[in-house]
C-alpha positions as a Markdown table, in Angstrom:
| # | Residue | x | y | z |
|---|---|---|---|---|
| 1 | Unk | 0.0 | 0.0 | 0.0 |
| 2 | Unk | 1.3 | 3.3 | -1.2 |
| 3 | Unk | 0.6 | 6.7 | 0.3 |
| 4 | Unk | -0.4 | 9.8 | -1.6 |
| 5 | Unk | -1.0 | 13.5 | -1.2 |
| 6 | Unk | -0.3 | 14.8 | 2.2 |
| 7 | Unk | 1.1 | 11.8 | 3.7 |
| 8 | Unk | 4.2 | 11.7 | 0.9 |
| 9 | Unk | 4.8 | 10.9 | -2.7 |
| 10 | Unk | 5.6 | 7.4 | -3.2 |
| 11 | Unk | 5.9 | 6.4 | 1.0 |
| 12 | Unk | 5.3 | 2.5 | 0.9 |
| 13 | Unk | 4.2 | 0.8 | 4.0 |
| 14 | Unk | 6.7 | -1.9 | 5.1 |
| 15 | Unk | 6.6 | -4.4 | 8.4 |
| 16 | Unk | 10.8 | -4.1 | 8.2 |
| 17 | Unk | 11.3 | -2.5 | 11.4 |
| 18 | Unk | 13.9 | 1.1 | 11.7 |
| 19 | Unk | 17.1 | 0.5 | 11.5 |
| 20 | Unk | 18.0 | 4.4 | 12.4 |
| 21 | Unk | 16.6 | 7.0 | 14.1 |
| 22 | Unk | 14.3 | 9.5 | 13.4 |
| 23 | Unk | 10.8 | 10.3 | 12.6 |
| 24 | Unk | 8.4 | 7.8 | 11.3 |
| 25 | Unk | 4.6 | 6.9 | 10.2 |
| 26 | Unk | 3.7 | 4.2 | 12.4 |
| 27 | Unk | 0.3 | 2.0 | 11.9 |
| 28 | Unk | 0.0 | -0.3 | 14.5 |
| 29 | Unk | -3.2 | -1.4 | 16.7 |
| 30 | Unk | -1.7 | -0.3 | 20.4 |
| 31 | Unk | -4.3 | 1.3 | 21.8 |
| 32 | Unk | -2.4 | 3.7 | 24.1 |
| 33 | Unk | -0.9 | 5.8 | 20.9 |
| 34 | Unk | -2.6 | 8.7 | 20.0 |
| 35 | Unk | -3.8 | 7.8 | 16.5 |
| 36 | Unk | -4.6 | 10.4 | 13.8 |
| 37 | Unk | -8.4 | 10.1 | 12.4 |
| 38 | Unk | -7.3 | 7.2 | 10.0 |
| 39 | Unk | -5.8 | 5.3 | 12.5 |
| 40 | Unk | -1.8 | 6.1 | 11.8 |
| 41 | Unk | 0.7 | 8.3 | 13.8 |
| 42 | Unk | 3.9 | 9.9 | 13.3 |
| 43 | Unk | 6.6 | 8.7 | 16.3 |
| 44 | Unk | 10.4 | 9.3 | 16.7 |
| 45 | Unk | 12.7 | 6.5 | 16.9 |
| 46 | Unk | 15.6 | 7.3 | 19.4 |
| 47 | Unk | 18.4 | 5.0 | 20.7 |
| 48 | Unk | 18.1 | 4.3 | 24.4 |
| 49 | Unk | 20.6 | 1.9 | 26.2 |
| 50 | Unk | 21.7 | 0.7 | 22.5 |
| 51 | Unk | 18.7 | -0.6 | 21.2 |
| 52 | Unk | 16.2 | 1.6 | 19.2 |
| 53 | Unk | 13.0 | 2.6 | 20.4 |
| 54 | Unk | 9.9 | 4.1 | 19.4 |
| 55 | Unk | 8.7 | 6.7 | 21.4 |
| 56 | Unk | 4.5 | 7.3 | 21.6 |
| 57 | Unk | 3.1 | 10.6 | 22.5 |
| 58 | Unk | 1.1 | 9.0 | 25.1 |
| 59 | Unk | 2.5 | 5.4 | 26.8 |
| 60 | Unk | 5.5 | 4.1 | 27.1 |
| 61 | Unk | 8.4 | 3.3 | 25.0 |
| 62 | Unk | 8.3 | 0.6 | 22.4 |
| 63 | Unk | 11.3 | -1.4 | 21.9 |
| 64 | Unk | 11.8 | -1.4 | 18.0 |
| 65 | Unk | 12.1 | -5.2 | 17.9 |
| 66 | Unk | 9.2 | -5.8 | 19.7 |
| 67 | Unk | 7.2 | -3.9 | 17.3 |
| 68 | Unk | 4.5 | -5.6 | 15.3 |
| 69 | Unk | 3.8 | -2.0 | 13.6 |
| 70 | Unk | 4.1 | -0.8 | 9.9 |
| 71 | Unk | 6.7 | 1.6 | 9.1 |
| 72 | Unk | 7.6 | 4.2 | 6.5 |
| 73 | Unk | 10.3 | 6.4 | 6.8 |
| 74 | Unk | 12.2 | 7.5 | 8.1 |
| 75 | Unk | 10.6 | 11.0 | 7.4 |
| 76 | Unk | 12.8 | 13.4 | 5.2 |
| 77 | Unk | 13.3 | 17.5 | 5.9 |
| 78 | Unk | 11.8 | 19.4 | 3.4 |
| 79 | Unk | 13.8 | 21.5 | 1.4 |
């Protein structure tokens, strides 16, 4: 599934998890994230005690290989 418009040219969804930091869309089905209308957020993936993790507005930390999310990303500055 490709996203258009708004959400990026060409972003493809993938279940590959981050392998570097930064700022992600994230669809996933944990209920403690604070999901956009259409059910998908935008989290930042930081390094914590050398592992990656995703970091939810509102729960706790996610360890990135305990994820069962969909990623794209990570999330390019615009020029």
């Amino acid at each position: 599934m490709t996203l258009l418009g708004k959400r990026g040219e060409g972003v493809t969804w993938t279940t590959e998890k981050p392998t570097q930091t930064g700022w992600y869309w994230y669809k996933g089905e944990d209920p403690d994230i604070e999901f956009h209308a259409d059910g998908i957020a935008i989290v930042e993936v930081i390094k914590e005690e050398d592992r990656l993790v995703c970091r939810h507005s509102n729960s706790d930390n996610e360890w990135i290989e305990d994820s069962q999310a969909q990623w794209a990303g990570p999330l390019e500055v615009p020029r």
